[in-house]
N, C-alpha and C positions, 0 to 999 in steps of 0.2 A: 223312816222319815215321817215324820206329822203331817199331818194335812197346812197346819202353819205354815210350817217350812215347805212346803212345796207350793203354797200360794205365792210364798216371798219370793224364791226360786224364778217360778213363772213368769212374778211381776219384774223382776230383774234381769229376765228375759225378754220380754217385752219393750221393759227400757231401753235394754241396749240395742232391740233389732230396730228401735224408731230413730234412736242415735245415728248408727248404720244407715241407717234411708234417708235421715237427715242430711247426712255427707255426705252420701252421694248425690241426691239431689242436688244438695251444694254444689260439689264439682260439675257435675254434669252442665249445671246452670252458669258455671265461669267459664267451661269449655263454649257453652253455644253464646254464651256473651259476647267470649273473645274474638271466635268464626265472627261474627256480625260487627264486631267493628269492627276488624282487618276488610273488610268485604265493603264496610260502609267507607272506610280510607280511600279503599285503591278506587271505588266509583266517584269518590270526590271532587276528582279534576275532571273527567269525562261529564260530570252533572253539572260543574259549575261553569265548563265553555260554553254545554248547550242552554243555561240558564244565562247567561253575559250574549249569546247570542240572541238570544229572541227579544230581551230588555235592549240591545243598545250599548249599557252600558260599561262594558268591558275595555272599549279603545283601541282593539286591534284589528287590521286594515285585511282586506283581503289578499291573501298571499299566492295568489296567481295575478297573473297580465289581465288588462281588462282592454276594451277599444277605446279609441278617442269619442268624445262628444259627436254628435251631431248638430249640438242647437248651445251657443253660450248668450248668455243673458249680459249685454251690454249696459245698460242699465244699474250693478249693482258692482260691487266690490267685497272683496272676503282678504280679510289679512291671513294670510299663510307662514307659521312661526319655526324656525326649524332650528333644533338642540342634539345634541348628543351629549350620550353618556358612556364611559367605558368600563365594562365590570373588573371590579378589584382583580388585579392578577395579569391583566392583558396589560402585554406592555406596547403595544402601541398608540399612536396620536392618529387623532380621528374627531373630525368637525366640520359645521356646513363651511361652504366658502361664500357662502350669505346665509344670514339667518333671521332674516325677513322678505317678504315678497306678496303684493298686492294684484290679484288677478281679479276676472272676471267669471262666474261661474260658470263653465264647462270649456274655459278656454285653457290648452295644452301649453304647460311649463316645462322646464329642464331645469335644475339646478345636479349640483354637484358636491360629494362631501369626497375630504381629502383624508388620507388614510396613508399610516407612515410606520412599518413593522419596525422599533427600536433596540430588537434583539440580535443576539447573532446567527441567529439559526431563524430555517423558515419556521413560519408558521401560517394558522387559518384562523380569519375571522369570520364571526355570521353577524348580521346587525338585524335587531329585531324592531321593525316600530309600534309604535302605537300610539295615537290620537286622542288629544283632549279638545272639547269635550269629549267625554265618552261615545253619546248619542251623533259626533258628527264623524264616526270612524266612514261607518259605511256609506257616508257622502266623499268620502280621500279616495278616488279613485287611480291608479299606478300602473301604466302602461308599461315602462319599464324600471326595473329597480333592482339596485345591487343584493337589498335584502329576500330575492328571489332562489340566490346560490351562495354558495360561500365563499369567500373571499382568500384564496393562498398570496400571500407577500413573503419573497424572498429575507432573507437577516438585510435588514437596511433599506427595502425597496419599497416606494410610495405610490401611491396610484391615485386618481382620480373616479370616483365612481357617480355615476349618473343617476337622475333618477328622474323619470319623465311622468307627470302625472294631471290631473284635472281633479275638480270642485265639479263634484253633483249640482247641474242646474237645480233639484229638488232638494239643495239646501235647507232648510230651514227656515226664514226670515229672522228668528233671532239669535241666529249662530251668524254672528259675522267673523269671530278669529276662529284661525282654528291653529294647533302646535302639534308637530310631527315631531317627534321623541325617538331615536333612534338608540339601543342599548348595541354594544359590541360587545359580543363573546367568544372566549377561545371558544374552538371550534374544531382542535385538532383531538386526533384520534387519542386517548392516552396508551402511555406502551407503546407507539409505534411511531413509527420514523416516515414522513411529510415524503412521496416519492410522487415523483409528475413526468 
């Protein structure tokens, strides 16, 4: 063989071993792409609660029991607005039995939302709320609330559920309404049979 033919050899050698490291660098570099999204997904909801929490404006209420006031501020008034919603598939009826109400801030309400399972068989609902403004969540303070547990209704059985709660004296001054949004979702286990 020529000294030619063994340059060209070489150099086609060459070629193809930078082709080879080409592609694997390639791959390697979709392999650790992929790892980091997958990794940056699953952090995405854990990042964005604790990012909705420090802002405010998220709208969702603290979801343990709090105390009553000590101190309500007679002197002002806050419209308190209340809606439900039920997610596609649930079939029951579920709404406040008032869905307005004018308090004083830090003074203790009860109202009541009615809830009606229209299936034949039991089931379970969770109702989730959340608070607009966003920024006046963590003034919606809820002493007791059905959206604490979840809720089993027999096939046909309707209930009344409570919900006891107060207005942060440290309201805002230009938050005067505020609207408690309540979603209802099945809640039952799937695959398995409602046993009490």
């Amino acid at each position: 063989m020529s000294s030619a033919e063994k340059k060209a050899e070489h150099k086609t050698d060459i070629e193809q071993n930078t082709k080879r490291q080409g592609k694997q660098r390639s791959f390697w570099s979709l392999v650790v792409m992929s790892v980091a999204m997958f990794g940056f997904a699953f952090a995405l909801v854990p990042l964005y609660d604790v990012f909705c929490d420090l802002t405010g404006i998220n709208g969702k209420t603290a979801n343990t029991p709090t105390e009553q006031s000590e101190r309500i501020v007679s002197d002002r008034k806050v419209t308190v607005e209340f809606v439900a919603y039920i997610n596609p598939g649930m079939q029951w009826t579920f709404e406040p039995q008032i869905t307005r109400i004018v308090v004083n801030p830090g003074e203790t309400k009860t109202i009541k939302y009615a809830a009606r399972n229209l299936t034949a068989t039991a089931s379970i609902g969770q109702a989730v709320p959340s608070v607009s403004p966003g920024l006046a969540a963590r003034y919606f303070n809820k002493i007791e609330c059905f959206c604490f547990n979840h809720q089993p209704l027999e096939a046909g059985e309707s209930a009344e559920l409570p919900l006891v709660f107060y207005i942060d004296p440290d309201l805002p001054e230009d938050i005067n309404t505020l609207t408690l949004a309540y979603t209802l979702y099945d809640a039952q286990p799937t695959g398995t049979a409602l046993t009490q």
